[in-house]
C-alpha positions in Angstrom: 0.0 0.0 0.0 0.6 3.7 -0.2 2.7 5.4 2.6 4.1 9.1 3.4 7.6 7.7 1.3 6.0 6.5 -1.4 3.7 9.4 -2.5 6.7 11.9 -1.7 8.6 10.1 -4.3 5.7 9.4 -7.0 5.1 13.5 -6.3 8.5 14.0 -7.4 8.6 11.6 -10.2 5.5 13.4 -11.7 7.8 16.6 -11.6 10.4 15.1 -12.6 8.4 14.2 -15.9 6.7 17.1 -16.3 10.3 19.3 -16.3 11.5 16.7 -18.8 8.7 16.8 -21.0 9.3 21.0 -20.7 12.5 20.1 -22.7 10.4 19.8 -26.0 12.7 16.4 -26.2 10.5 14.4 -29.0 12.8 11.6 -28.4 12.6 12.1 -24.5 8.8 11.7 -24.6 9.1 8.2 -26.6 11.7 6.5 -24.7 9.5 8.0 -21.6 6.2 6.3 -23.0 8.5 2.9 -23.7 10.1 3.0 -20.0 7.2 3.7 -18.2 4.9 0.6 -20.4 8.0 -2.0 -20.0 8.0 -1.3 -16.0 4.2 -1.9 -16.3 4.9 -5.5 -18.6 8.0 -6.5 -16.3 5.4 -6.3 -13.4 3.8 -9.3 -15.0 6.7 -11.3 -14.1 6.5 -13.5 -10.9 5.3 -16.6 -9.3 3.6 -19.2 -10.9 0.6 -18.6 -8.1 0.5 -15.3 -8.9 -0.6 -14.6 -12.6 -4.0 -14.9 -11.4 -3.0 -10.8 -10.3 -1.4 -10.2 -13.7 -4.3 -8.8 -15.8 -5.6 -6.2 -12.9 -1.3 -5.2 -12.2 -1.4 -4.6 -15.7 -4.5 -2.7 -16.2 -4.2 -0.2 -13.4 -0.4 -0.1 -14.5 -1.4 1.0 -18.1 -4.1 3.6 -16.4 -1.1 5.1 -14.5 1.0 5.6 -17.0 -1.7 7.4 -19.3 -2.4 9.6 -16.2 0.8 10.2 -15.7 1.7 11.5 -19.4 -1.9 13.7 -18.9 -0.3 15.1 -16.3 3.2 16.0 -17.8 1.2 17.4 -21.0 -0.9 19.3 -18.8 1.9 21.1 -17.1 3.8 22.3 -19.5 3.1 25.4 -22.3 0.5 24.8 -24.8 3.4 25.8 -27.3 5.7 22.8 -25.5 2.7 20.3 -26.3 2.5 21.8 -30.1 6.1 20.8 -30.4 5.8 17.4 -29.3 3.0 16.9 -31.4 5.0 17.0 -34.3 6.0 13.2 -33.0 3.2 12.1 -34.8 4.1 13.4 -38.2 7.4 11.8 -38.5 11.2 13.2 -39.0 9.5 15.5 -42.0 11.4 18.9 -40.4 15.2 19.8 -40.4 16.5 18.3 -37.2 14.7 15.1 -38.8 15.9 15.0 -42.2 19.8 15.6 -40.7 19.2 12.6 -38.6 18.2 10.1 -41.3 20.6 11.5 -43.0 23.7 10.7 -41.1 22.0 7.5 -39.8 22.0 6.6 -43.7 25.6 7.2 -43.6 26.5 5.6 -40.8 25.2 2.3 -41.6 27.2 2.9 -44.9 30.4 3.4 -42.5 29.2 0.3 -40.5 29.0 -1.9 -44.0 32.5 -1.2 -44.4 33.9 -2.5 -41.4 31.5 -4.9 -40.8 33.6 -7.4 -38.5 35.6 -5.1 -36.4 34.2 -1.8 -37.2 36.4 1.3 -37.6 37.4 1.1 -34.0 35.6 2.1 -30.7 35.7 6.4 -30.3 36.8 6.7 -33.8 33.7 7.6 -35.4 34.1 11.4 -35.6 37.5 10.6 -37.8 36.2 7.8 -39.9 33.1 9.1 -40.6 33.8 11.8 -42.8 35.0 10.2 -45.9 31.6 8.1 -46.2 29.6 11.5 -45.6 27.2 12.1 -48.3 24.5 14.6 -46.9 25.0 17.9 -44.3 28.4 18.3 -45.9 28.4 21.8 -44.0 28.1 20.4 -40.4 30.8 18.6 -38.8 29.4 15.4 -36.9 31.2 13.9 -34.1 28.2 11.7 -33.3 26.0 9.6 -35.2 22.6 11.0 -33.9 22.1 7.2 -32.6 24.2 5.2 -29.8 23.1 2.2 -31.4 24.0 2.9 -35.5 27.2 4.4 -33.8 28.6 1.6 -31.8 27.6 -0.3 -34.6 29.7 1.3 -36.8 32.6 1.7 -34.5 32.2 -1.7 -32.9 30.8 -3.7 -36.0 29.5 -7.5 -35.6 31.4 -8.2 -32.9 30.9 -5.6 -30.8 27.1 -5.9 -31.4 27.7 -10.2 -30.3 28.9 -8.5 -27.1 26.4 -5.8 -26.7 23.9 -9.2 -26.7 25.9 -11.1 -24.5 25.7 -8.4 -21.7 22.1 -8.0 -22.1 21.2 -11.7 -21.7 23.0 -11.8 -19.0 21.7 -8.4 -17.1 18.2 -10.2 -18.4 19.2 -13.7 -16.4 20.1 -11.7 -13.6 16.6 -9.7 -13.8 15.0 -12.2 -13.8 16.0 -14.6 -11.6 15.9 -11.6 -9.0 12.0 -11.6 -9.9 11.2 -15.0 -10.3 12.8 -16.5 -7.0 13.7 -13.2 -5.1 11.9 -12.9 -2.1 12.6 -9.2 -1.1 10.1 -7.2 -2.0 11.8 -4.0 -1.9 14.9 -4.9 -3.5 12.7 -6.8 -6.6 11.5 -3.1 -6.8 14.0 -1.6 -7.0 15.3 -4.3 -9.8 12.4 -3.3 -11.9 13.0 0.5 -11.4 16.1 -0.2 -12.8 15.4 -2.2 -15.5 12.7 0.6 -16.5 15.0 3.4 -16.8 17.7 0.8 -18.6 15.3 0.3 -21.8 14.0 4.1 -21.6 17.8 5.2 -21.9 18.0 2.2 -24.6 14.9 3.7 -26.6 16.2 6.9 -26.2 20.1 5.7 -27.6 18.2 4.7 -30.9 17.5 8.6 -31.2 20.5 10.3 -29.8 23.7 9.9 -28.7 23.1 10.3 -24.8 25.2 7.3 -23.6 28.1 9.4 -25.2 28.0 11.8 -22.6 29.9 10.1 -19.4 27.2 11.3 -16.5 24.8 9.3 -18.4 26.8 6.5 -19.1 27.6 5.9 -15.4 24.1 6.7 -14.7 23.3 3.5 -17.1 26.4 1.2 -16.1 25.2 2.1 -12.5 21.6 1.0 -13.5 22.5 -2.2 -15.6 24.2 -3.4 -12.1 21.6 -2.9 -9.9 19.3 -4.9 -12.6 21.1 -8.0 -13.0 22.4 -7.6 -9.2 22.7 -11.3 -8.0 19.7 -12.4 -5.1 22.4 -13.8 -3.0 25.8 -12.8 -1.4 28.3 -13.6 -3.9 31.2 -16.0 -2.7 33.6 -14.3 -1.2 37.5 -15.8 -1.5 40.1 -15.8 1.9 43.3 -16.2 1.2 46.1 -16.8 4.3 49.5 -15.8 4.0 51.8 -18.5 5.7 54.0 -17.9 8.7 52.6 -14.4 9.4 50.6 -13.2 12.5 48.1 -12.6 11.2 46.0 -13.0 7.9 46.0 -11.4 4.5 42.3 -11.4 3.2 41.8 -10.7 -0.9 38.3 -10.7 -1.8 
């Protein structure tokens, strides 16, 4: 149930959104919408005797999130709201057409180096000589984590992108599945949440570029796939001494 704790932090969260939403961030507002409706579906996950309580978690889960968004949308300017609108209509303005642009050539760096890529943080010198549209602007970032680590990581790179988020996945849920802490399975899921709305939002922009952000994520990832036990820990004694030399 509710208490004081709670509804202090769900109050902040709603203000939290609204200021974000204030950002006119079109991108924002769909990896927002995508974070908030996977946290709803990953509250699905549990128990065997308990997906009798799935269909009601998930329908006053998807109720929340639409009241939530009214309230973000109600908050900010009506000019703010025109702006975000234009979500609707597609990447048919400027800032749209530069970004399929350089995601076109991108993917055209990323076909030549499809193994190894051109080299992780190499992007803003290899890209150049594959640049075909926005000849006047200098890019140092493909407008897209995802197209840029491709490009800079190639097949490889992407293998272990996967690896790491099966395993986070695994860890996510086994935490849910067999965990019997209600708080820290909460805070597993709040996790996971904001992991796939800074995912979504890395197919639009290049956020996790920017190293506050990609703490913040490495940060999240670990407290996702964060084990339900204490892991093993490893003593070793140092012969002849007084005393003994623990390495964990």
């Amino acid at each position: 149930g509710p208490t004081p704790a709670s509804l202090g932090l769900f109050v902040l969260g709603l203000g939290l959104l609204a200021a974000h939403l204030a950002s006119r961030s079109r991108g924002g507002l769909l990896s927002l919408g995508g974070g908030l409706t996977g946290l709803v579906l990953l509250l699905s996950l549990g128990p065997g005797r308990r997906q009798k309580r799935v269909r009601p978690r998930l329908t006053s889960g998807l109720l929340a999130v639409v009241a939530v968004f009214a309230f973000g949308l109600l908050a900010i300017p009506a000019g703010t709201r025109g702006h975000l609108a234009t979500l609707l209509r597609g990447g048919h303005d400027a800032s749209g057409t530069y970004r399929q642009g350089v995601a076109r050539d991108t993917l055209r760096l990323a076909l030549a180096h499809p193994l190894l890529g051109s080299g992780v943080g190499a992007y803003a010198d290899a890209f150049p000589r594959l640049k075909q549209a926005h000849g006047e602007v200098r890019t140092t970032h493909a407008e897209s984590d995802v197209l840029e680590f491709l490009a800079e990581g190639g097949v490889i790179g992407l293998g272990l992108a996967c690896w790491l988020g099966a395993a986070v996945w695994a860890g996510l849920r086994d935490r849910l599945l067999n965990g019997h802490d209600p708080a820290k399975k909460g805070l597993a899921l709040a996790a996971a949440a904001a992991c796939l709305t800074l995912g979504i939002h890395s197919l639009l922009d290049f956020n996790l570029r920017l190293p506050a952000n990609a703490l913040v994520f490495a940060s999240l990832l670990g407290l996702t796939a964060a084990p339900r036990s204490q892991p093993r820990v490893w003593v070793f004694s140092v012969p002849g001494d007084s005393w003994d030399s623990g390495f964990h």
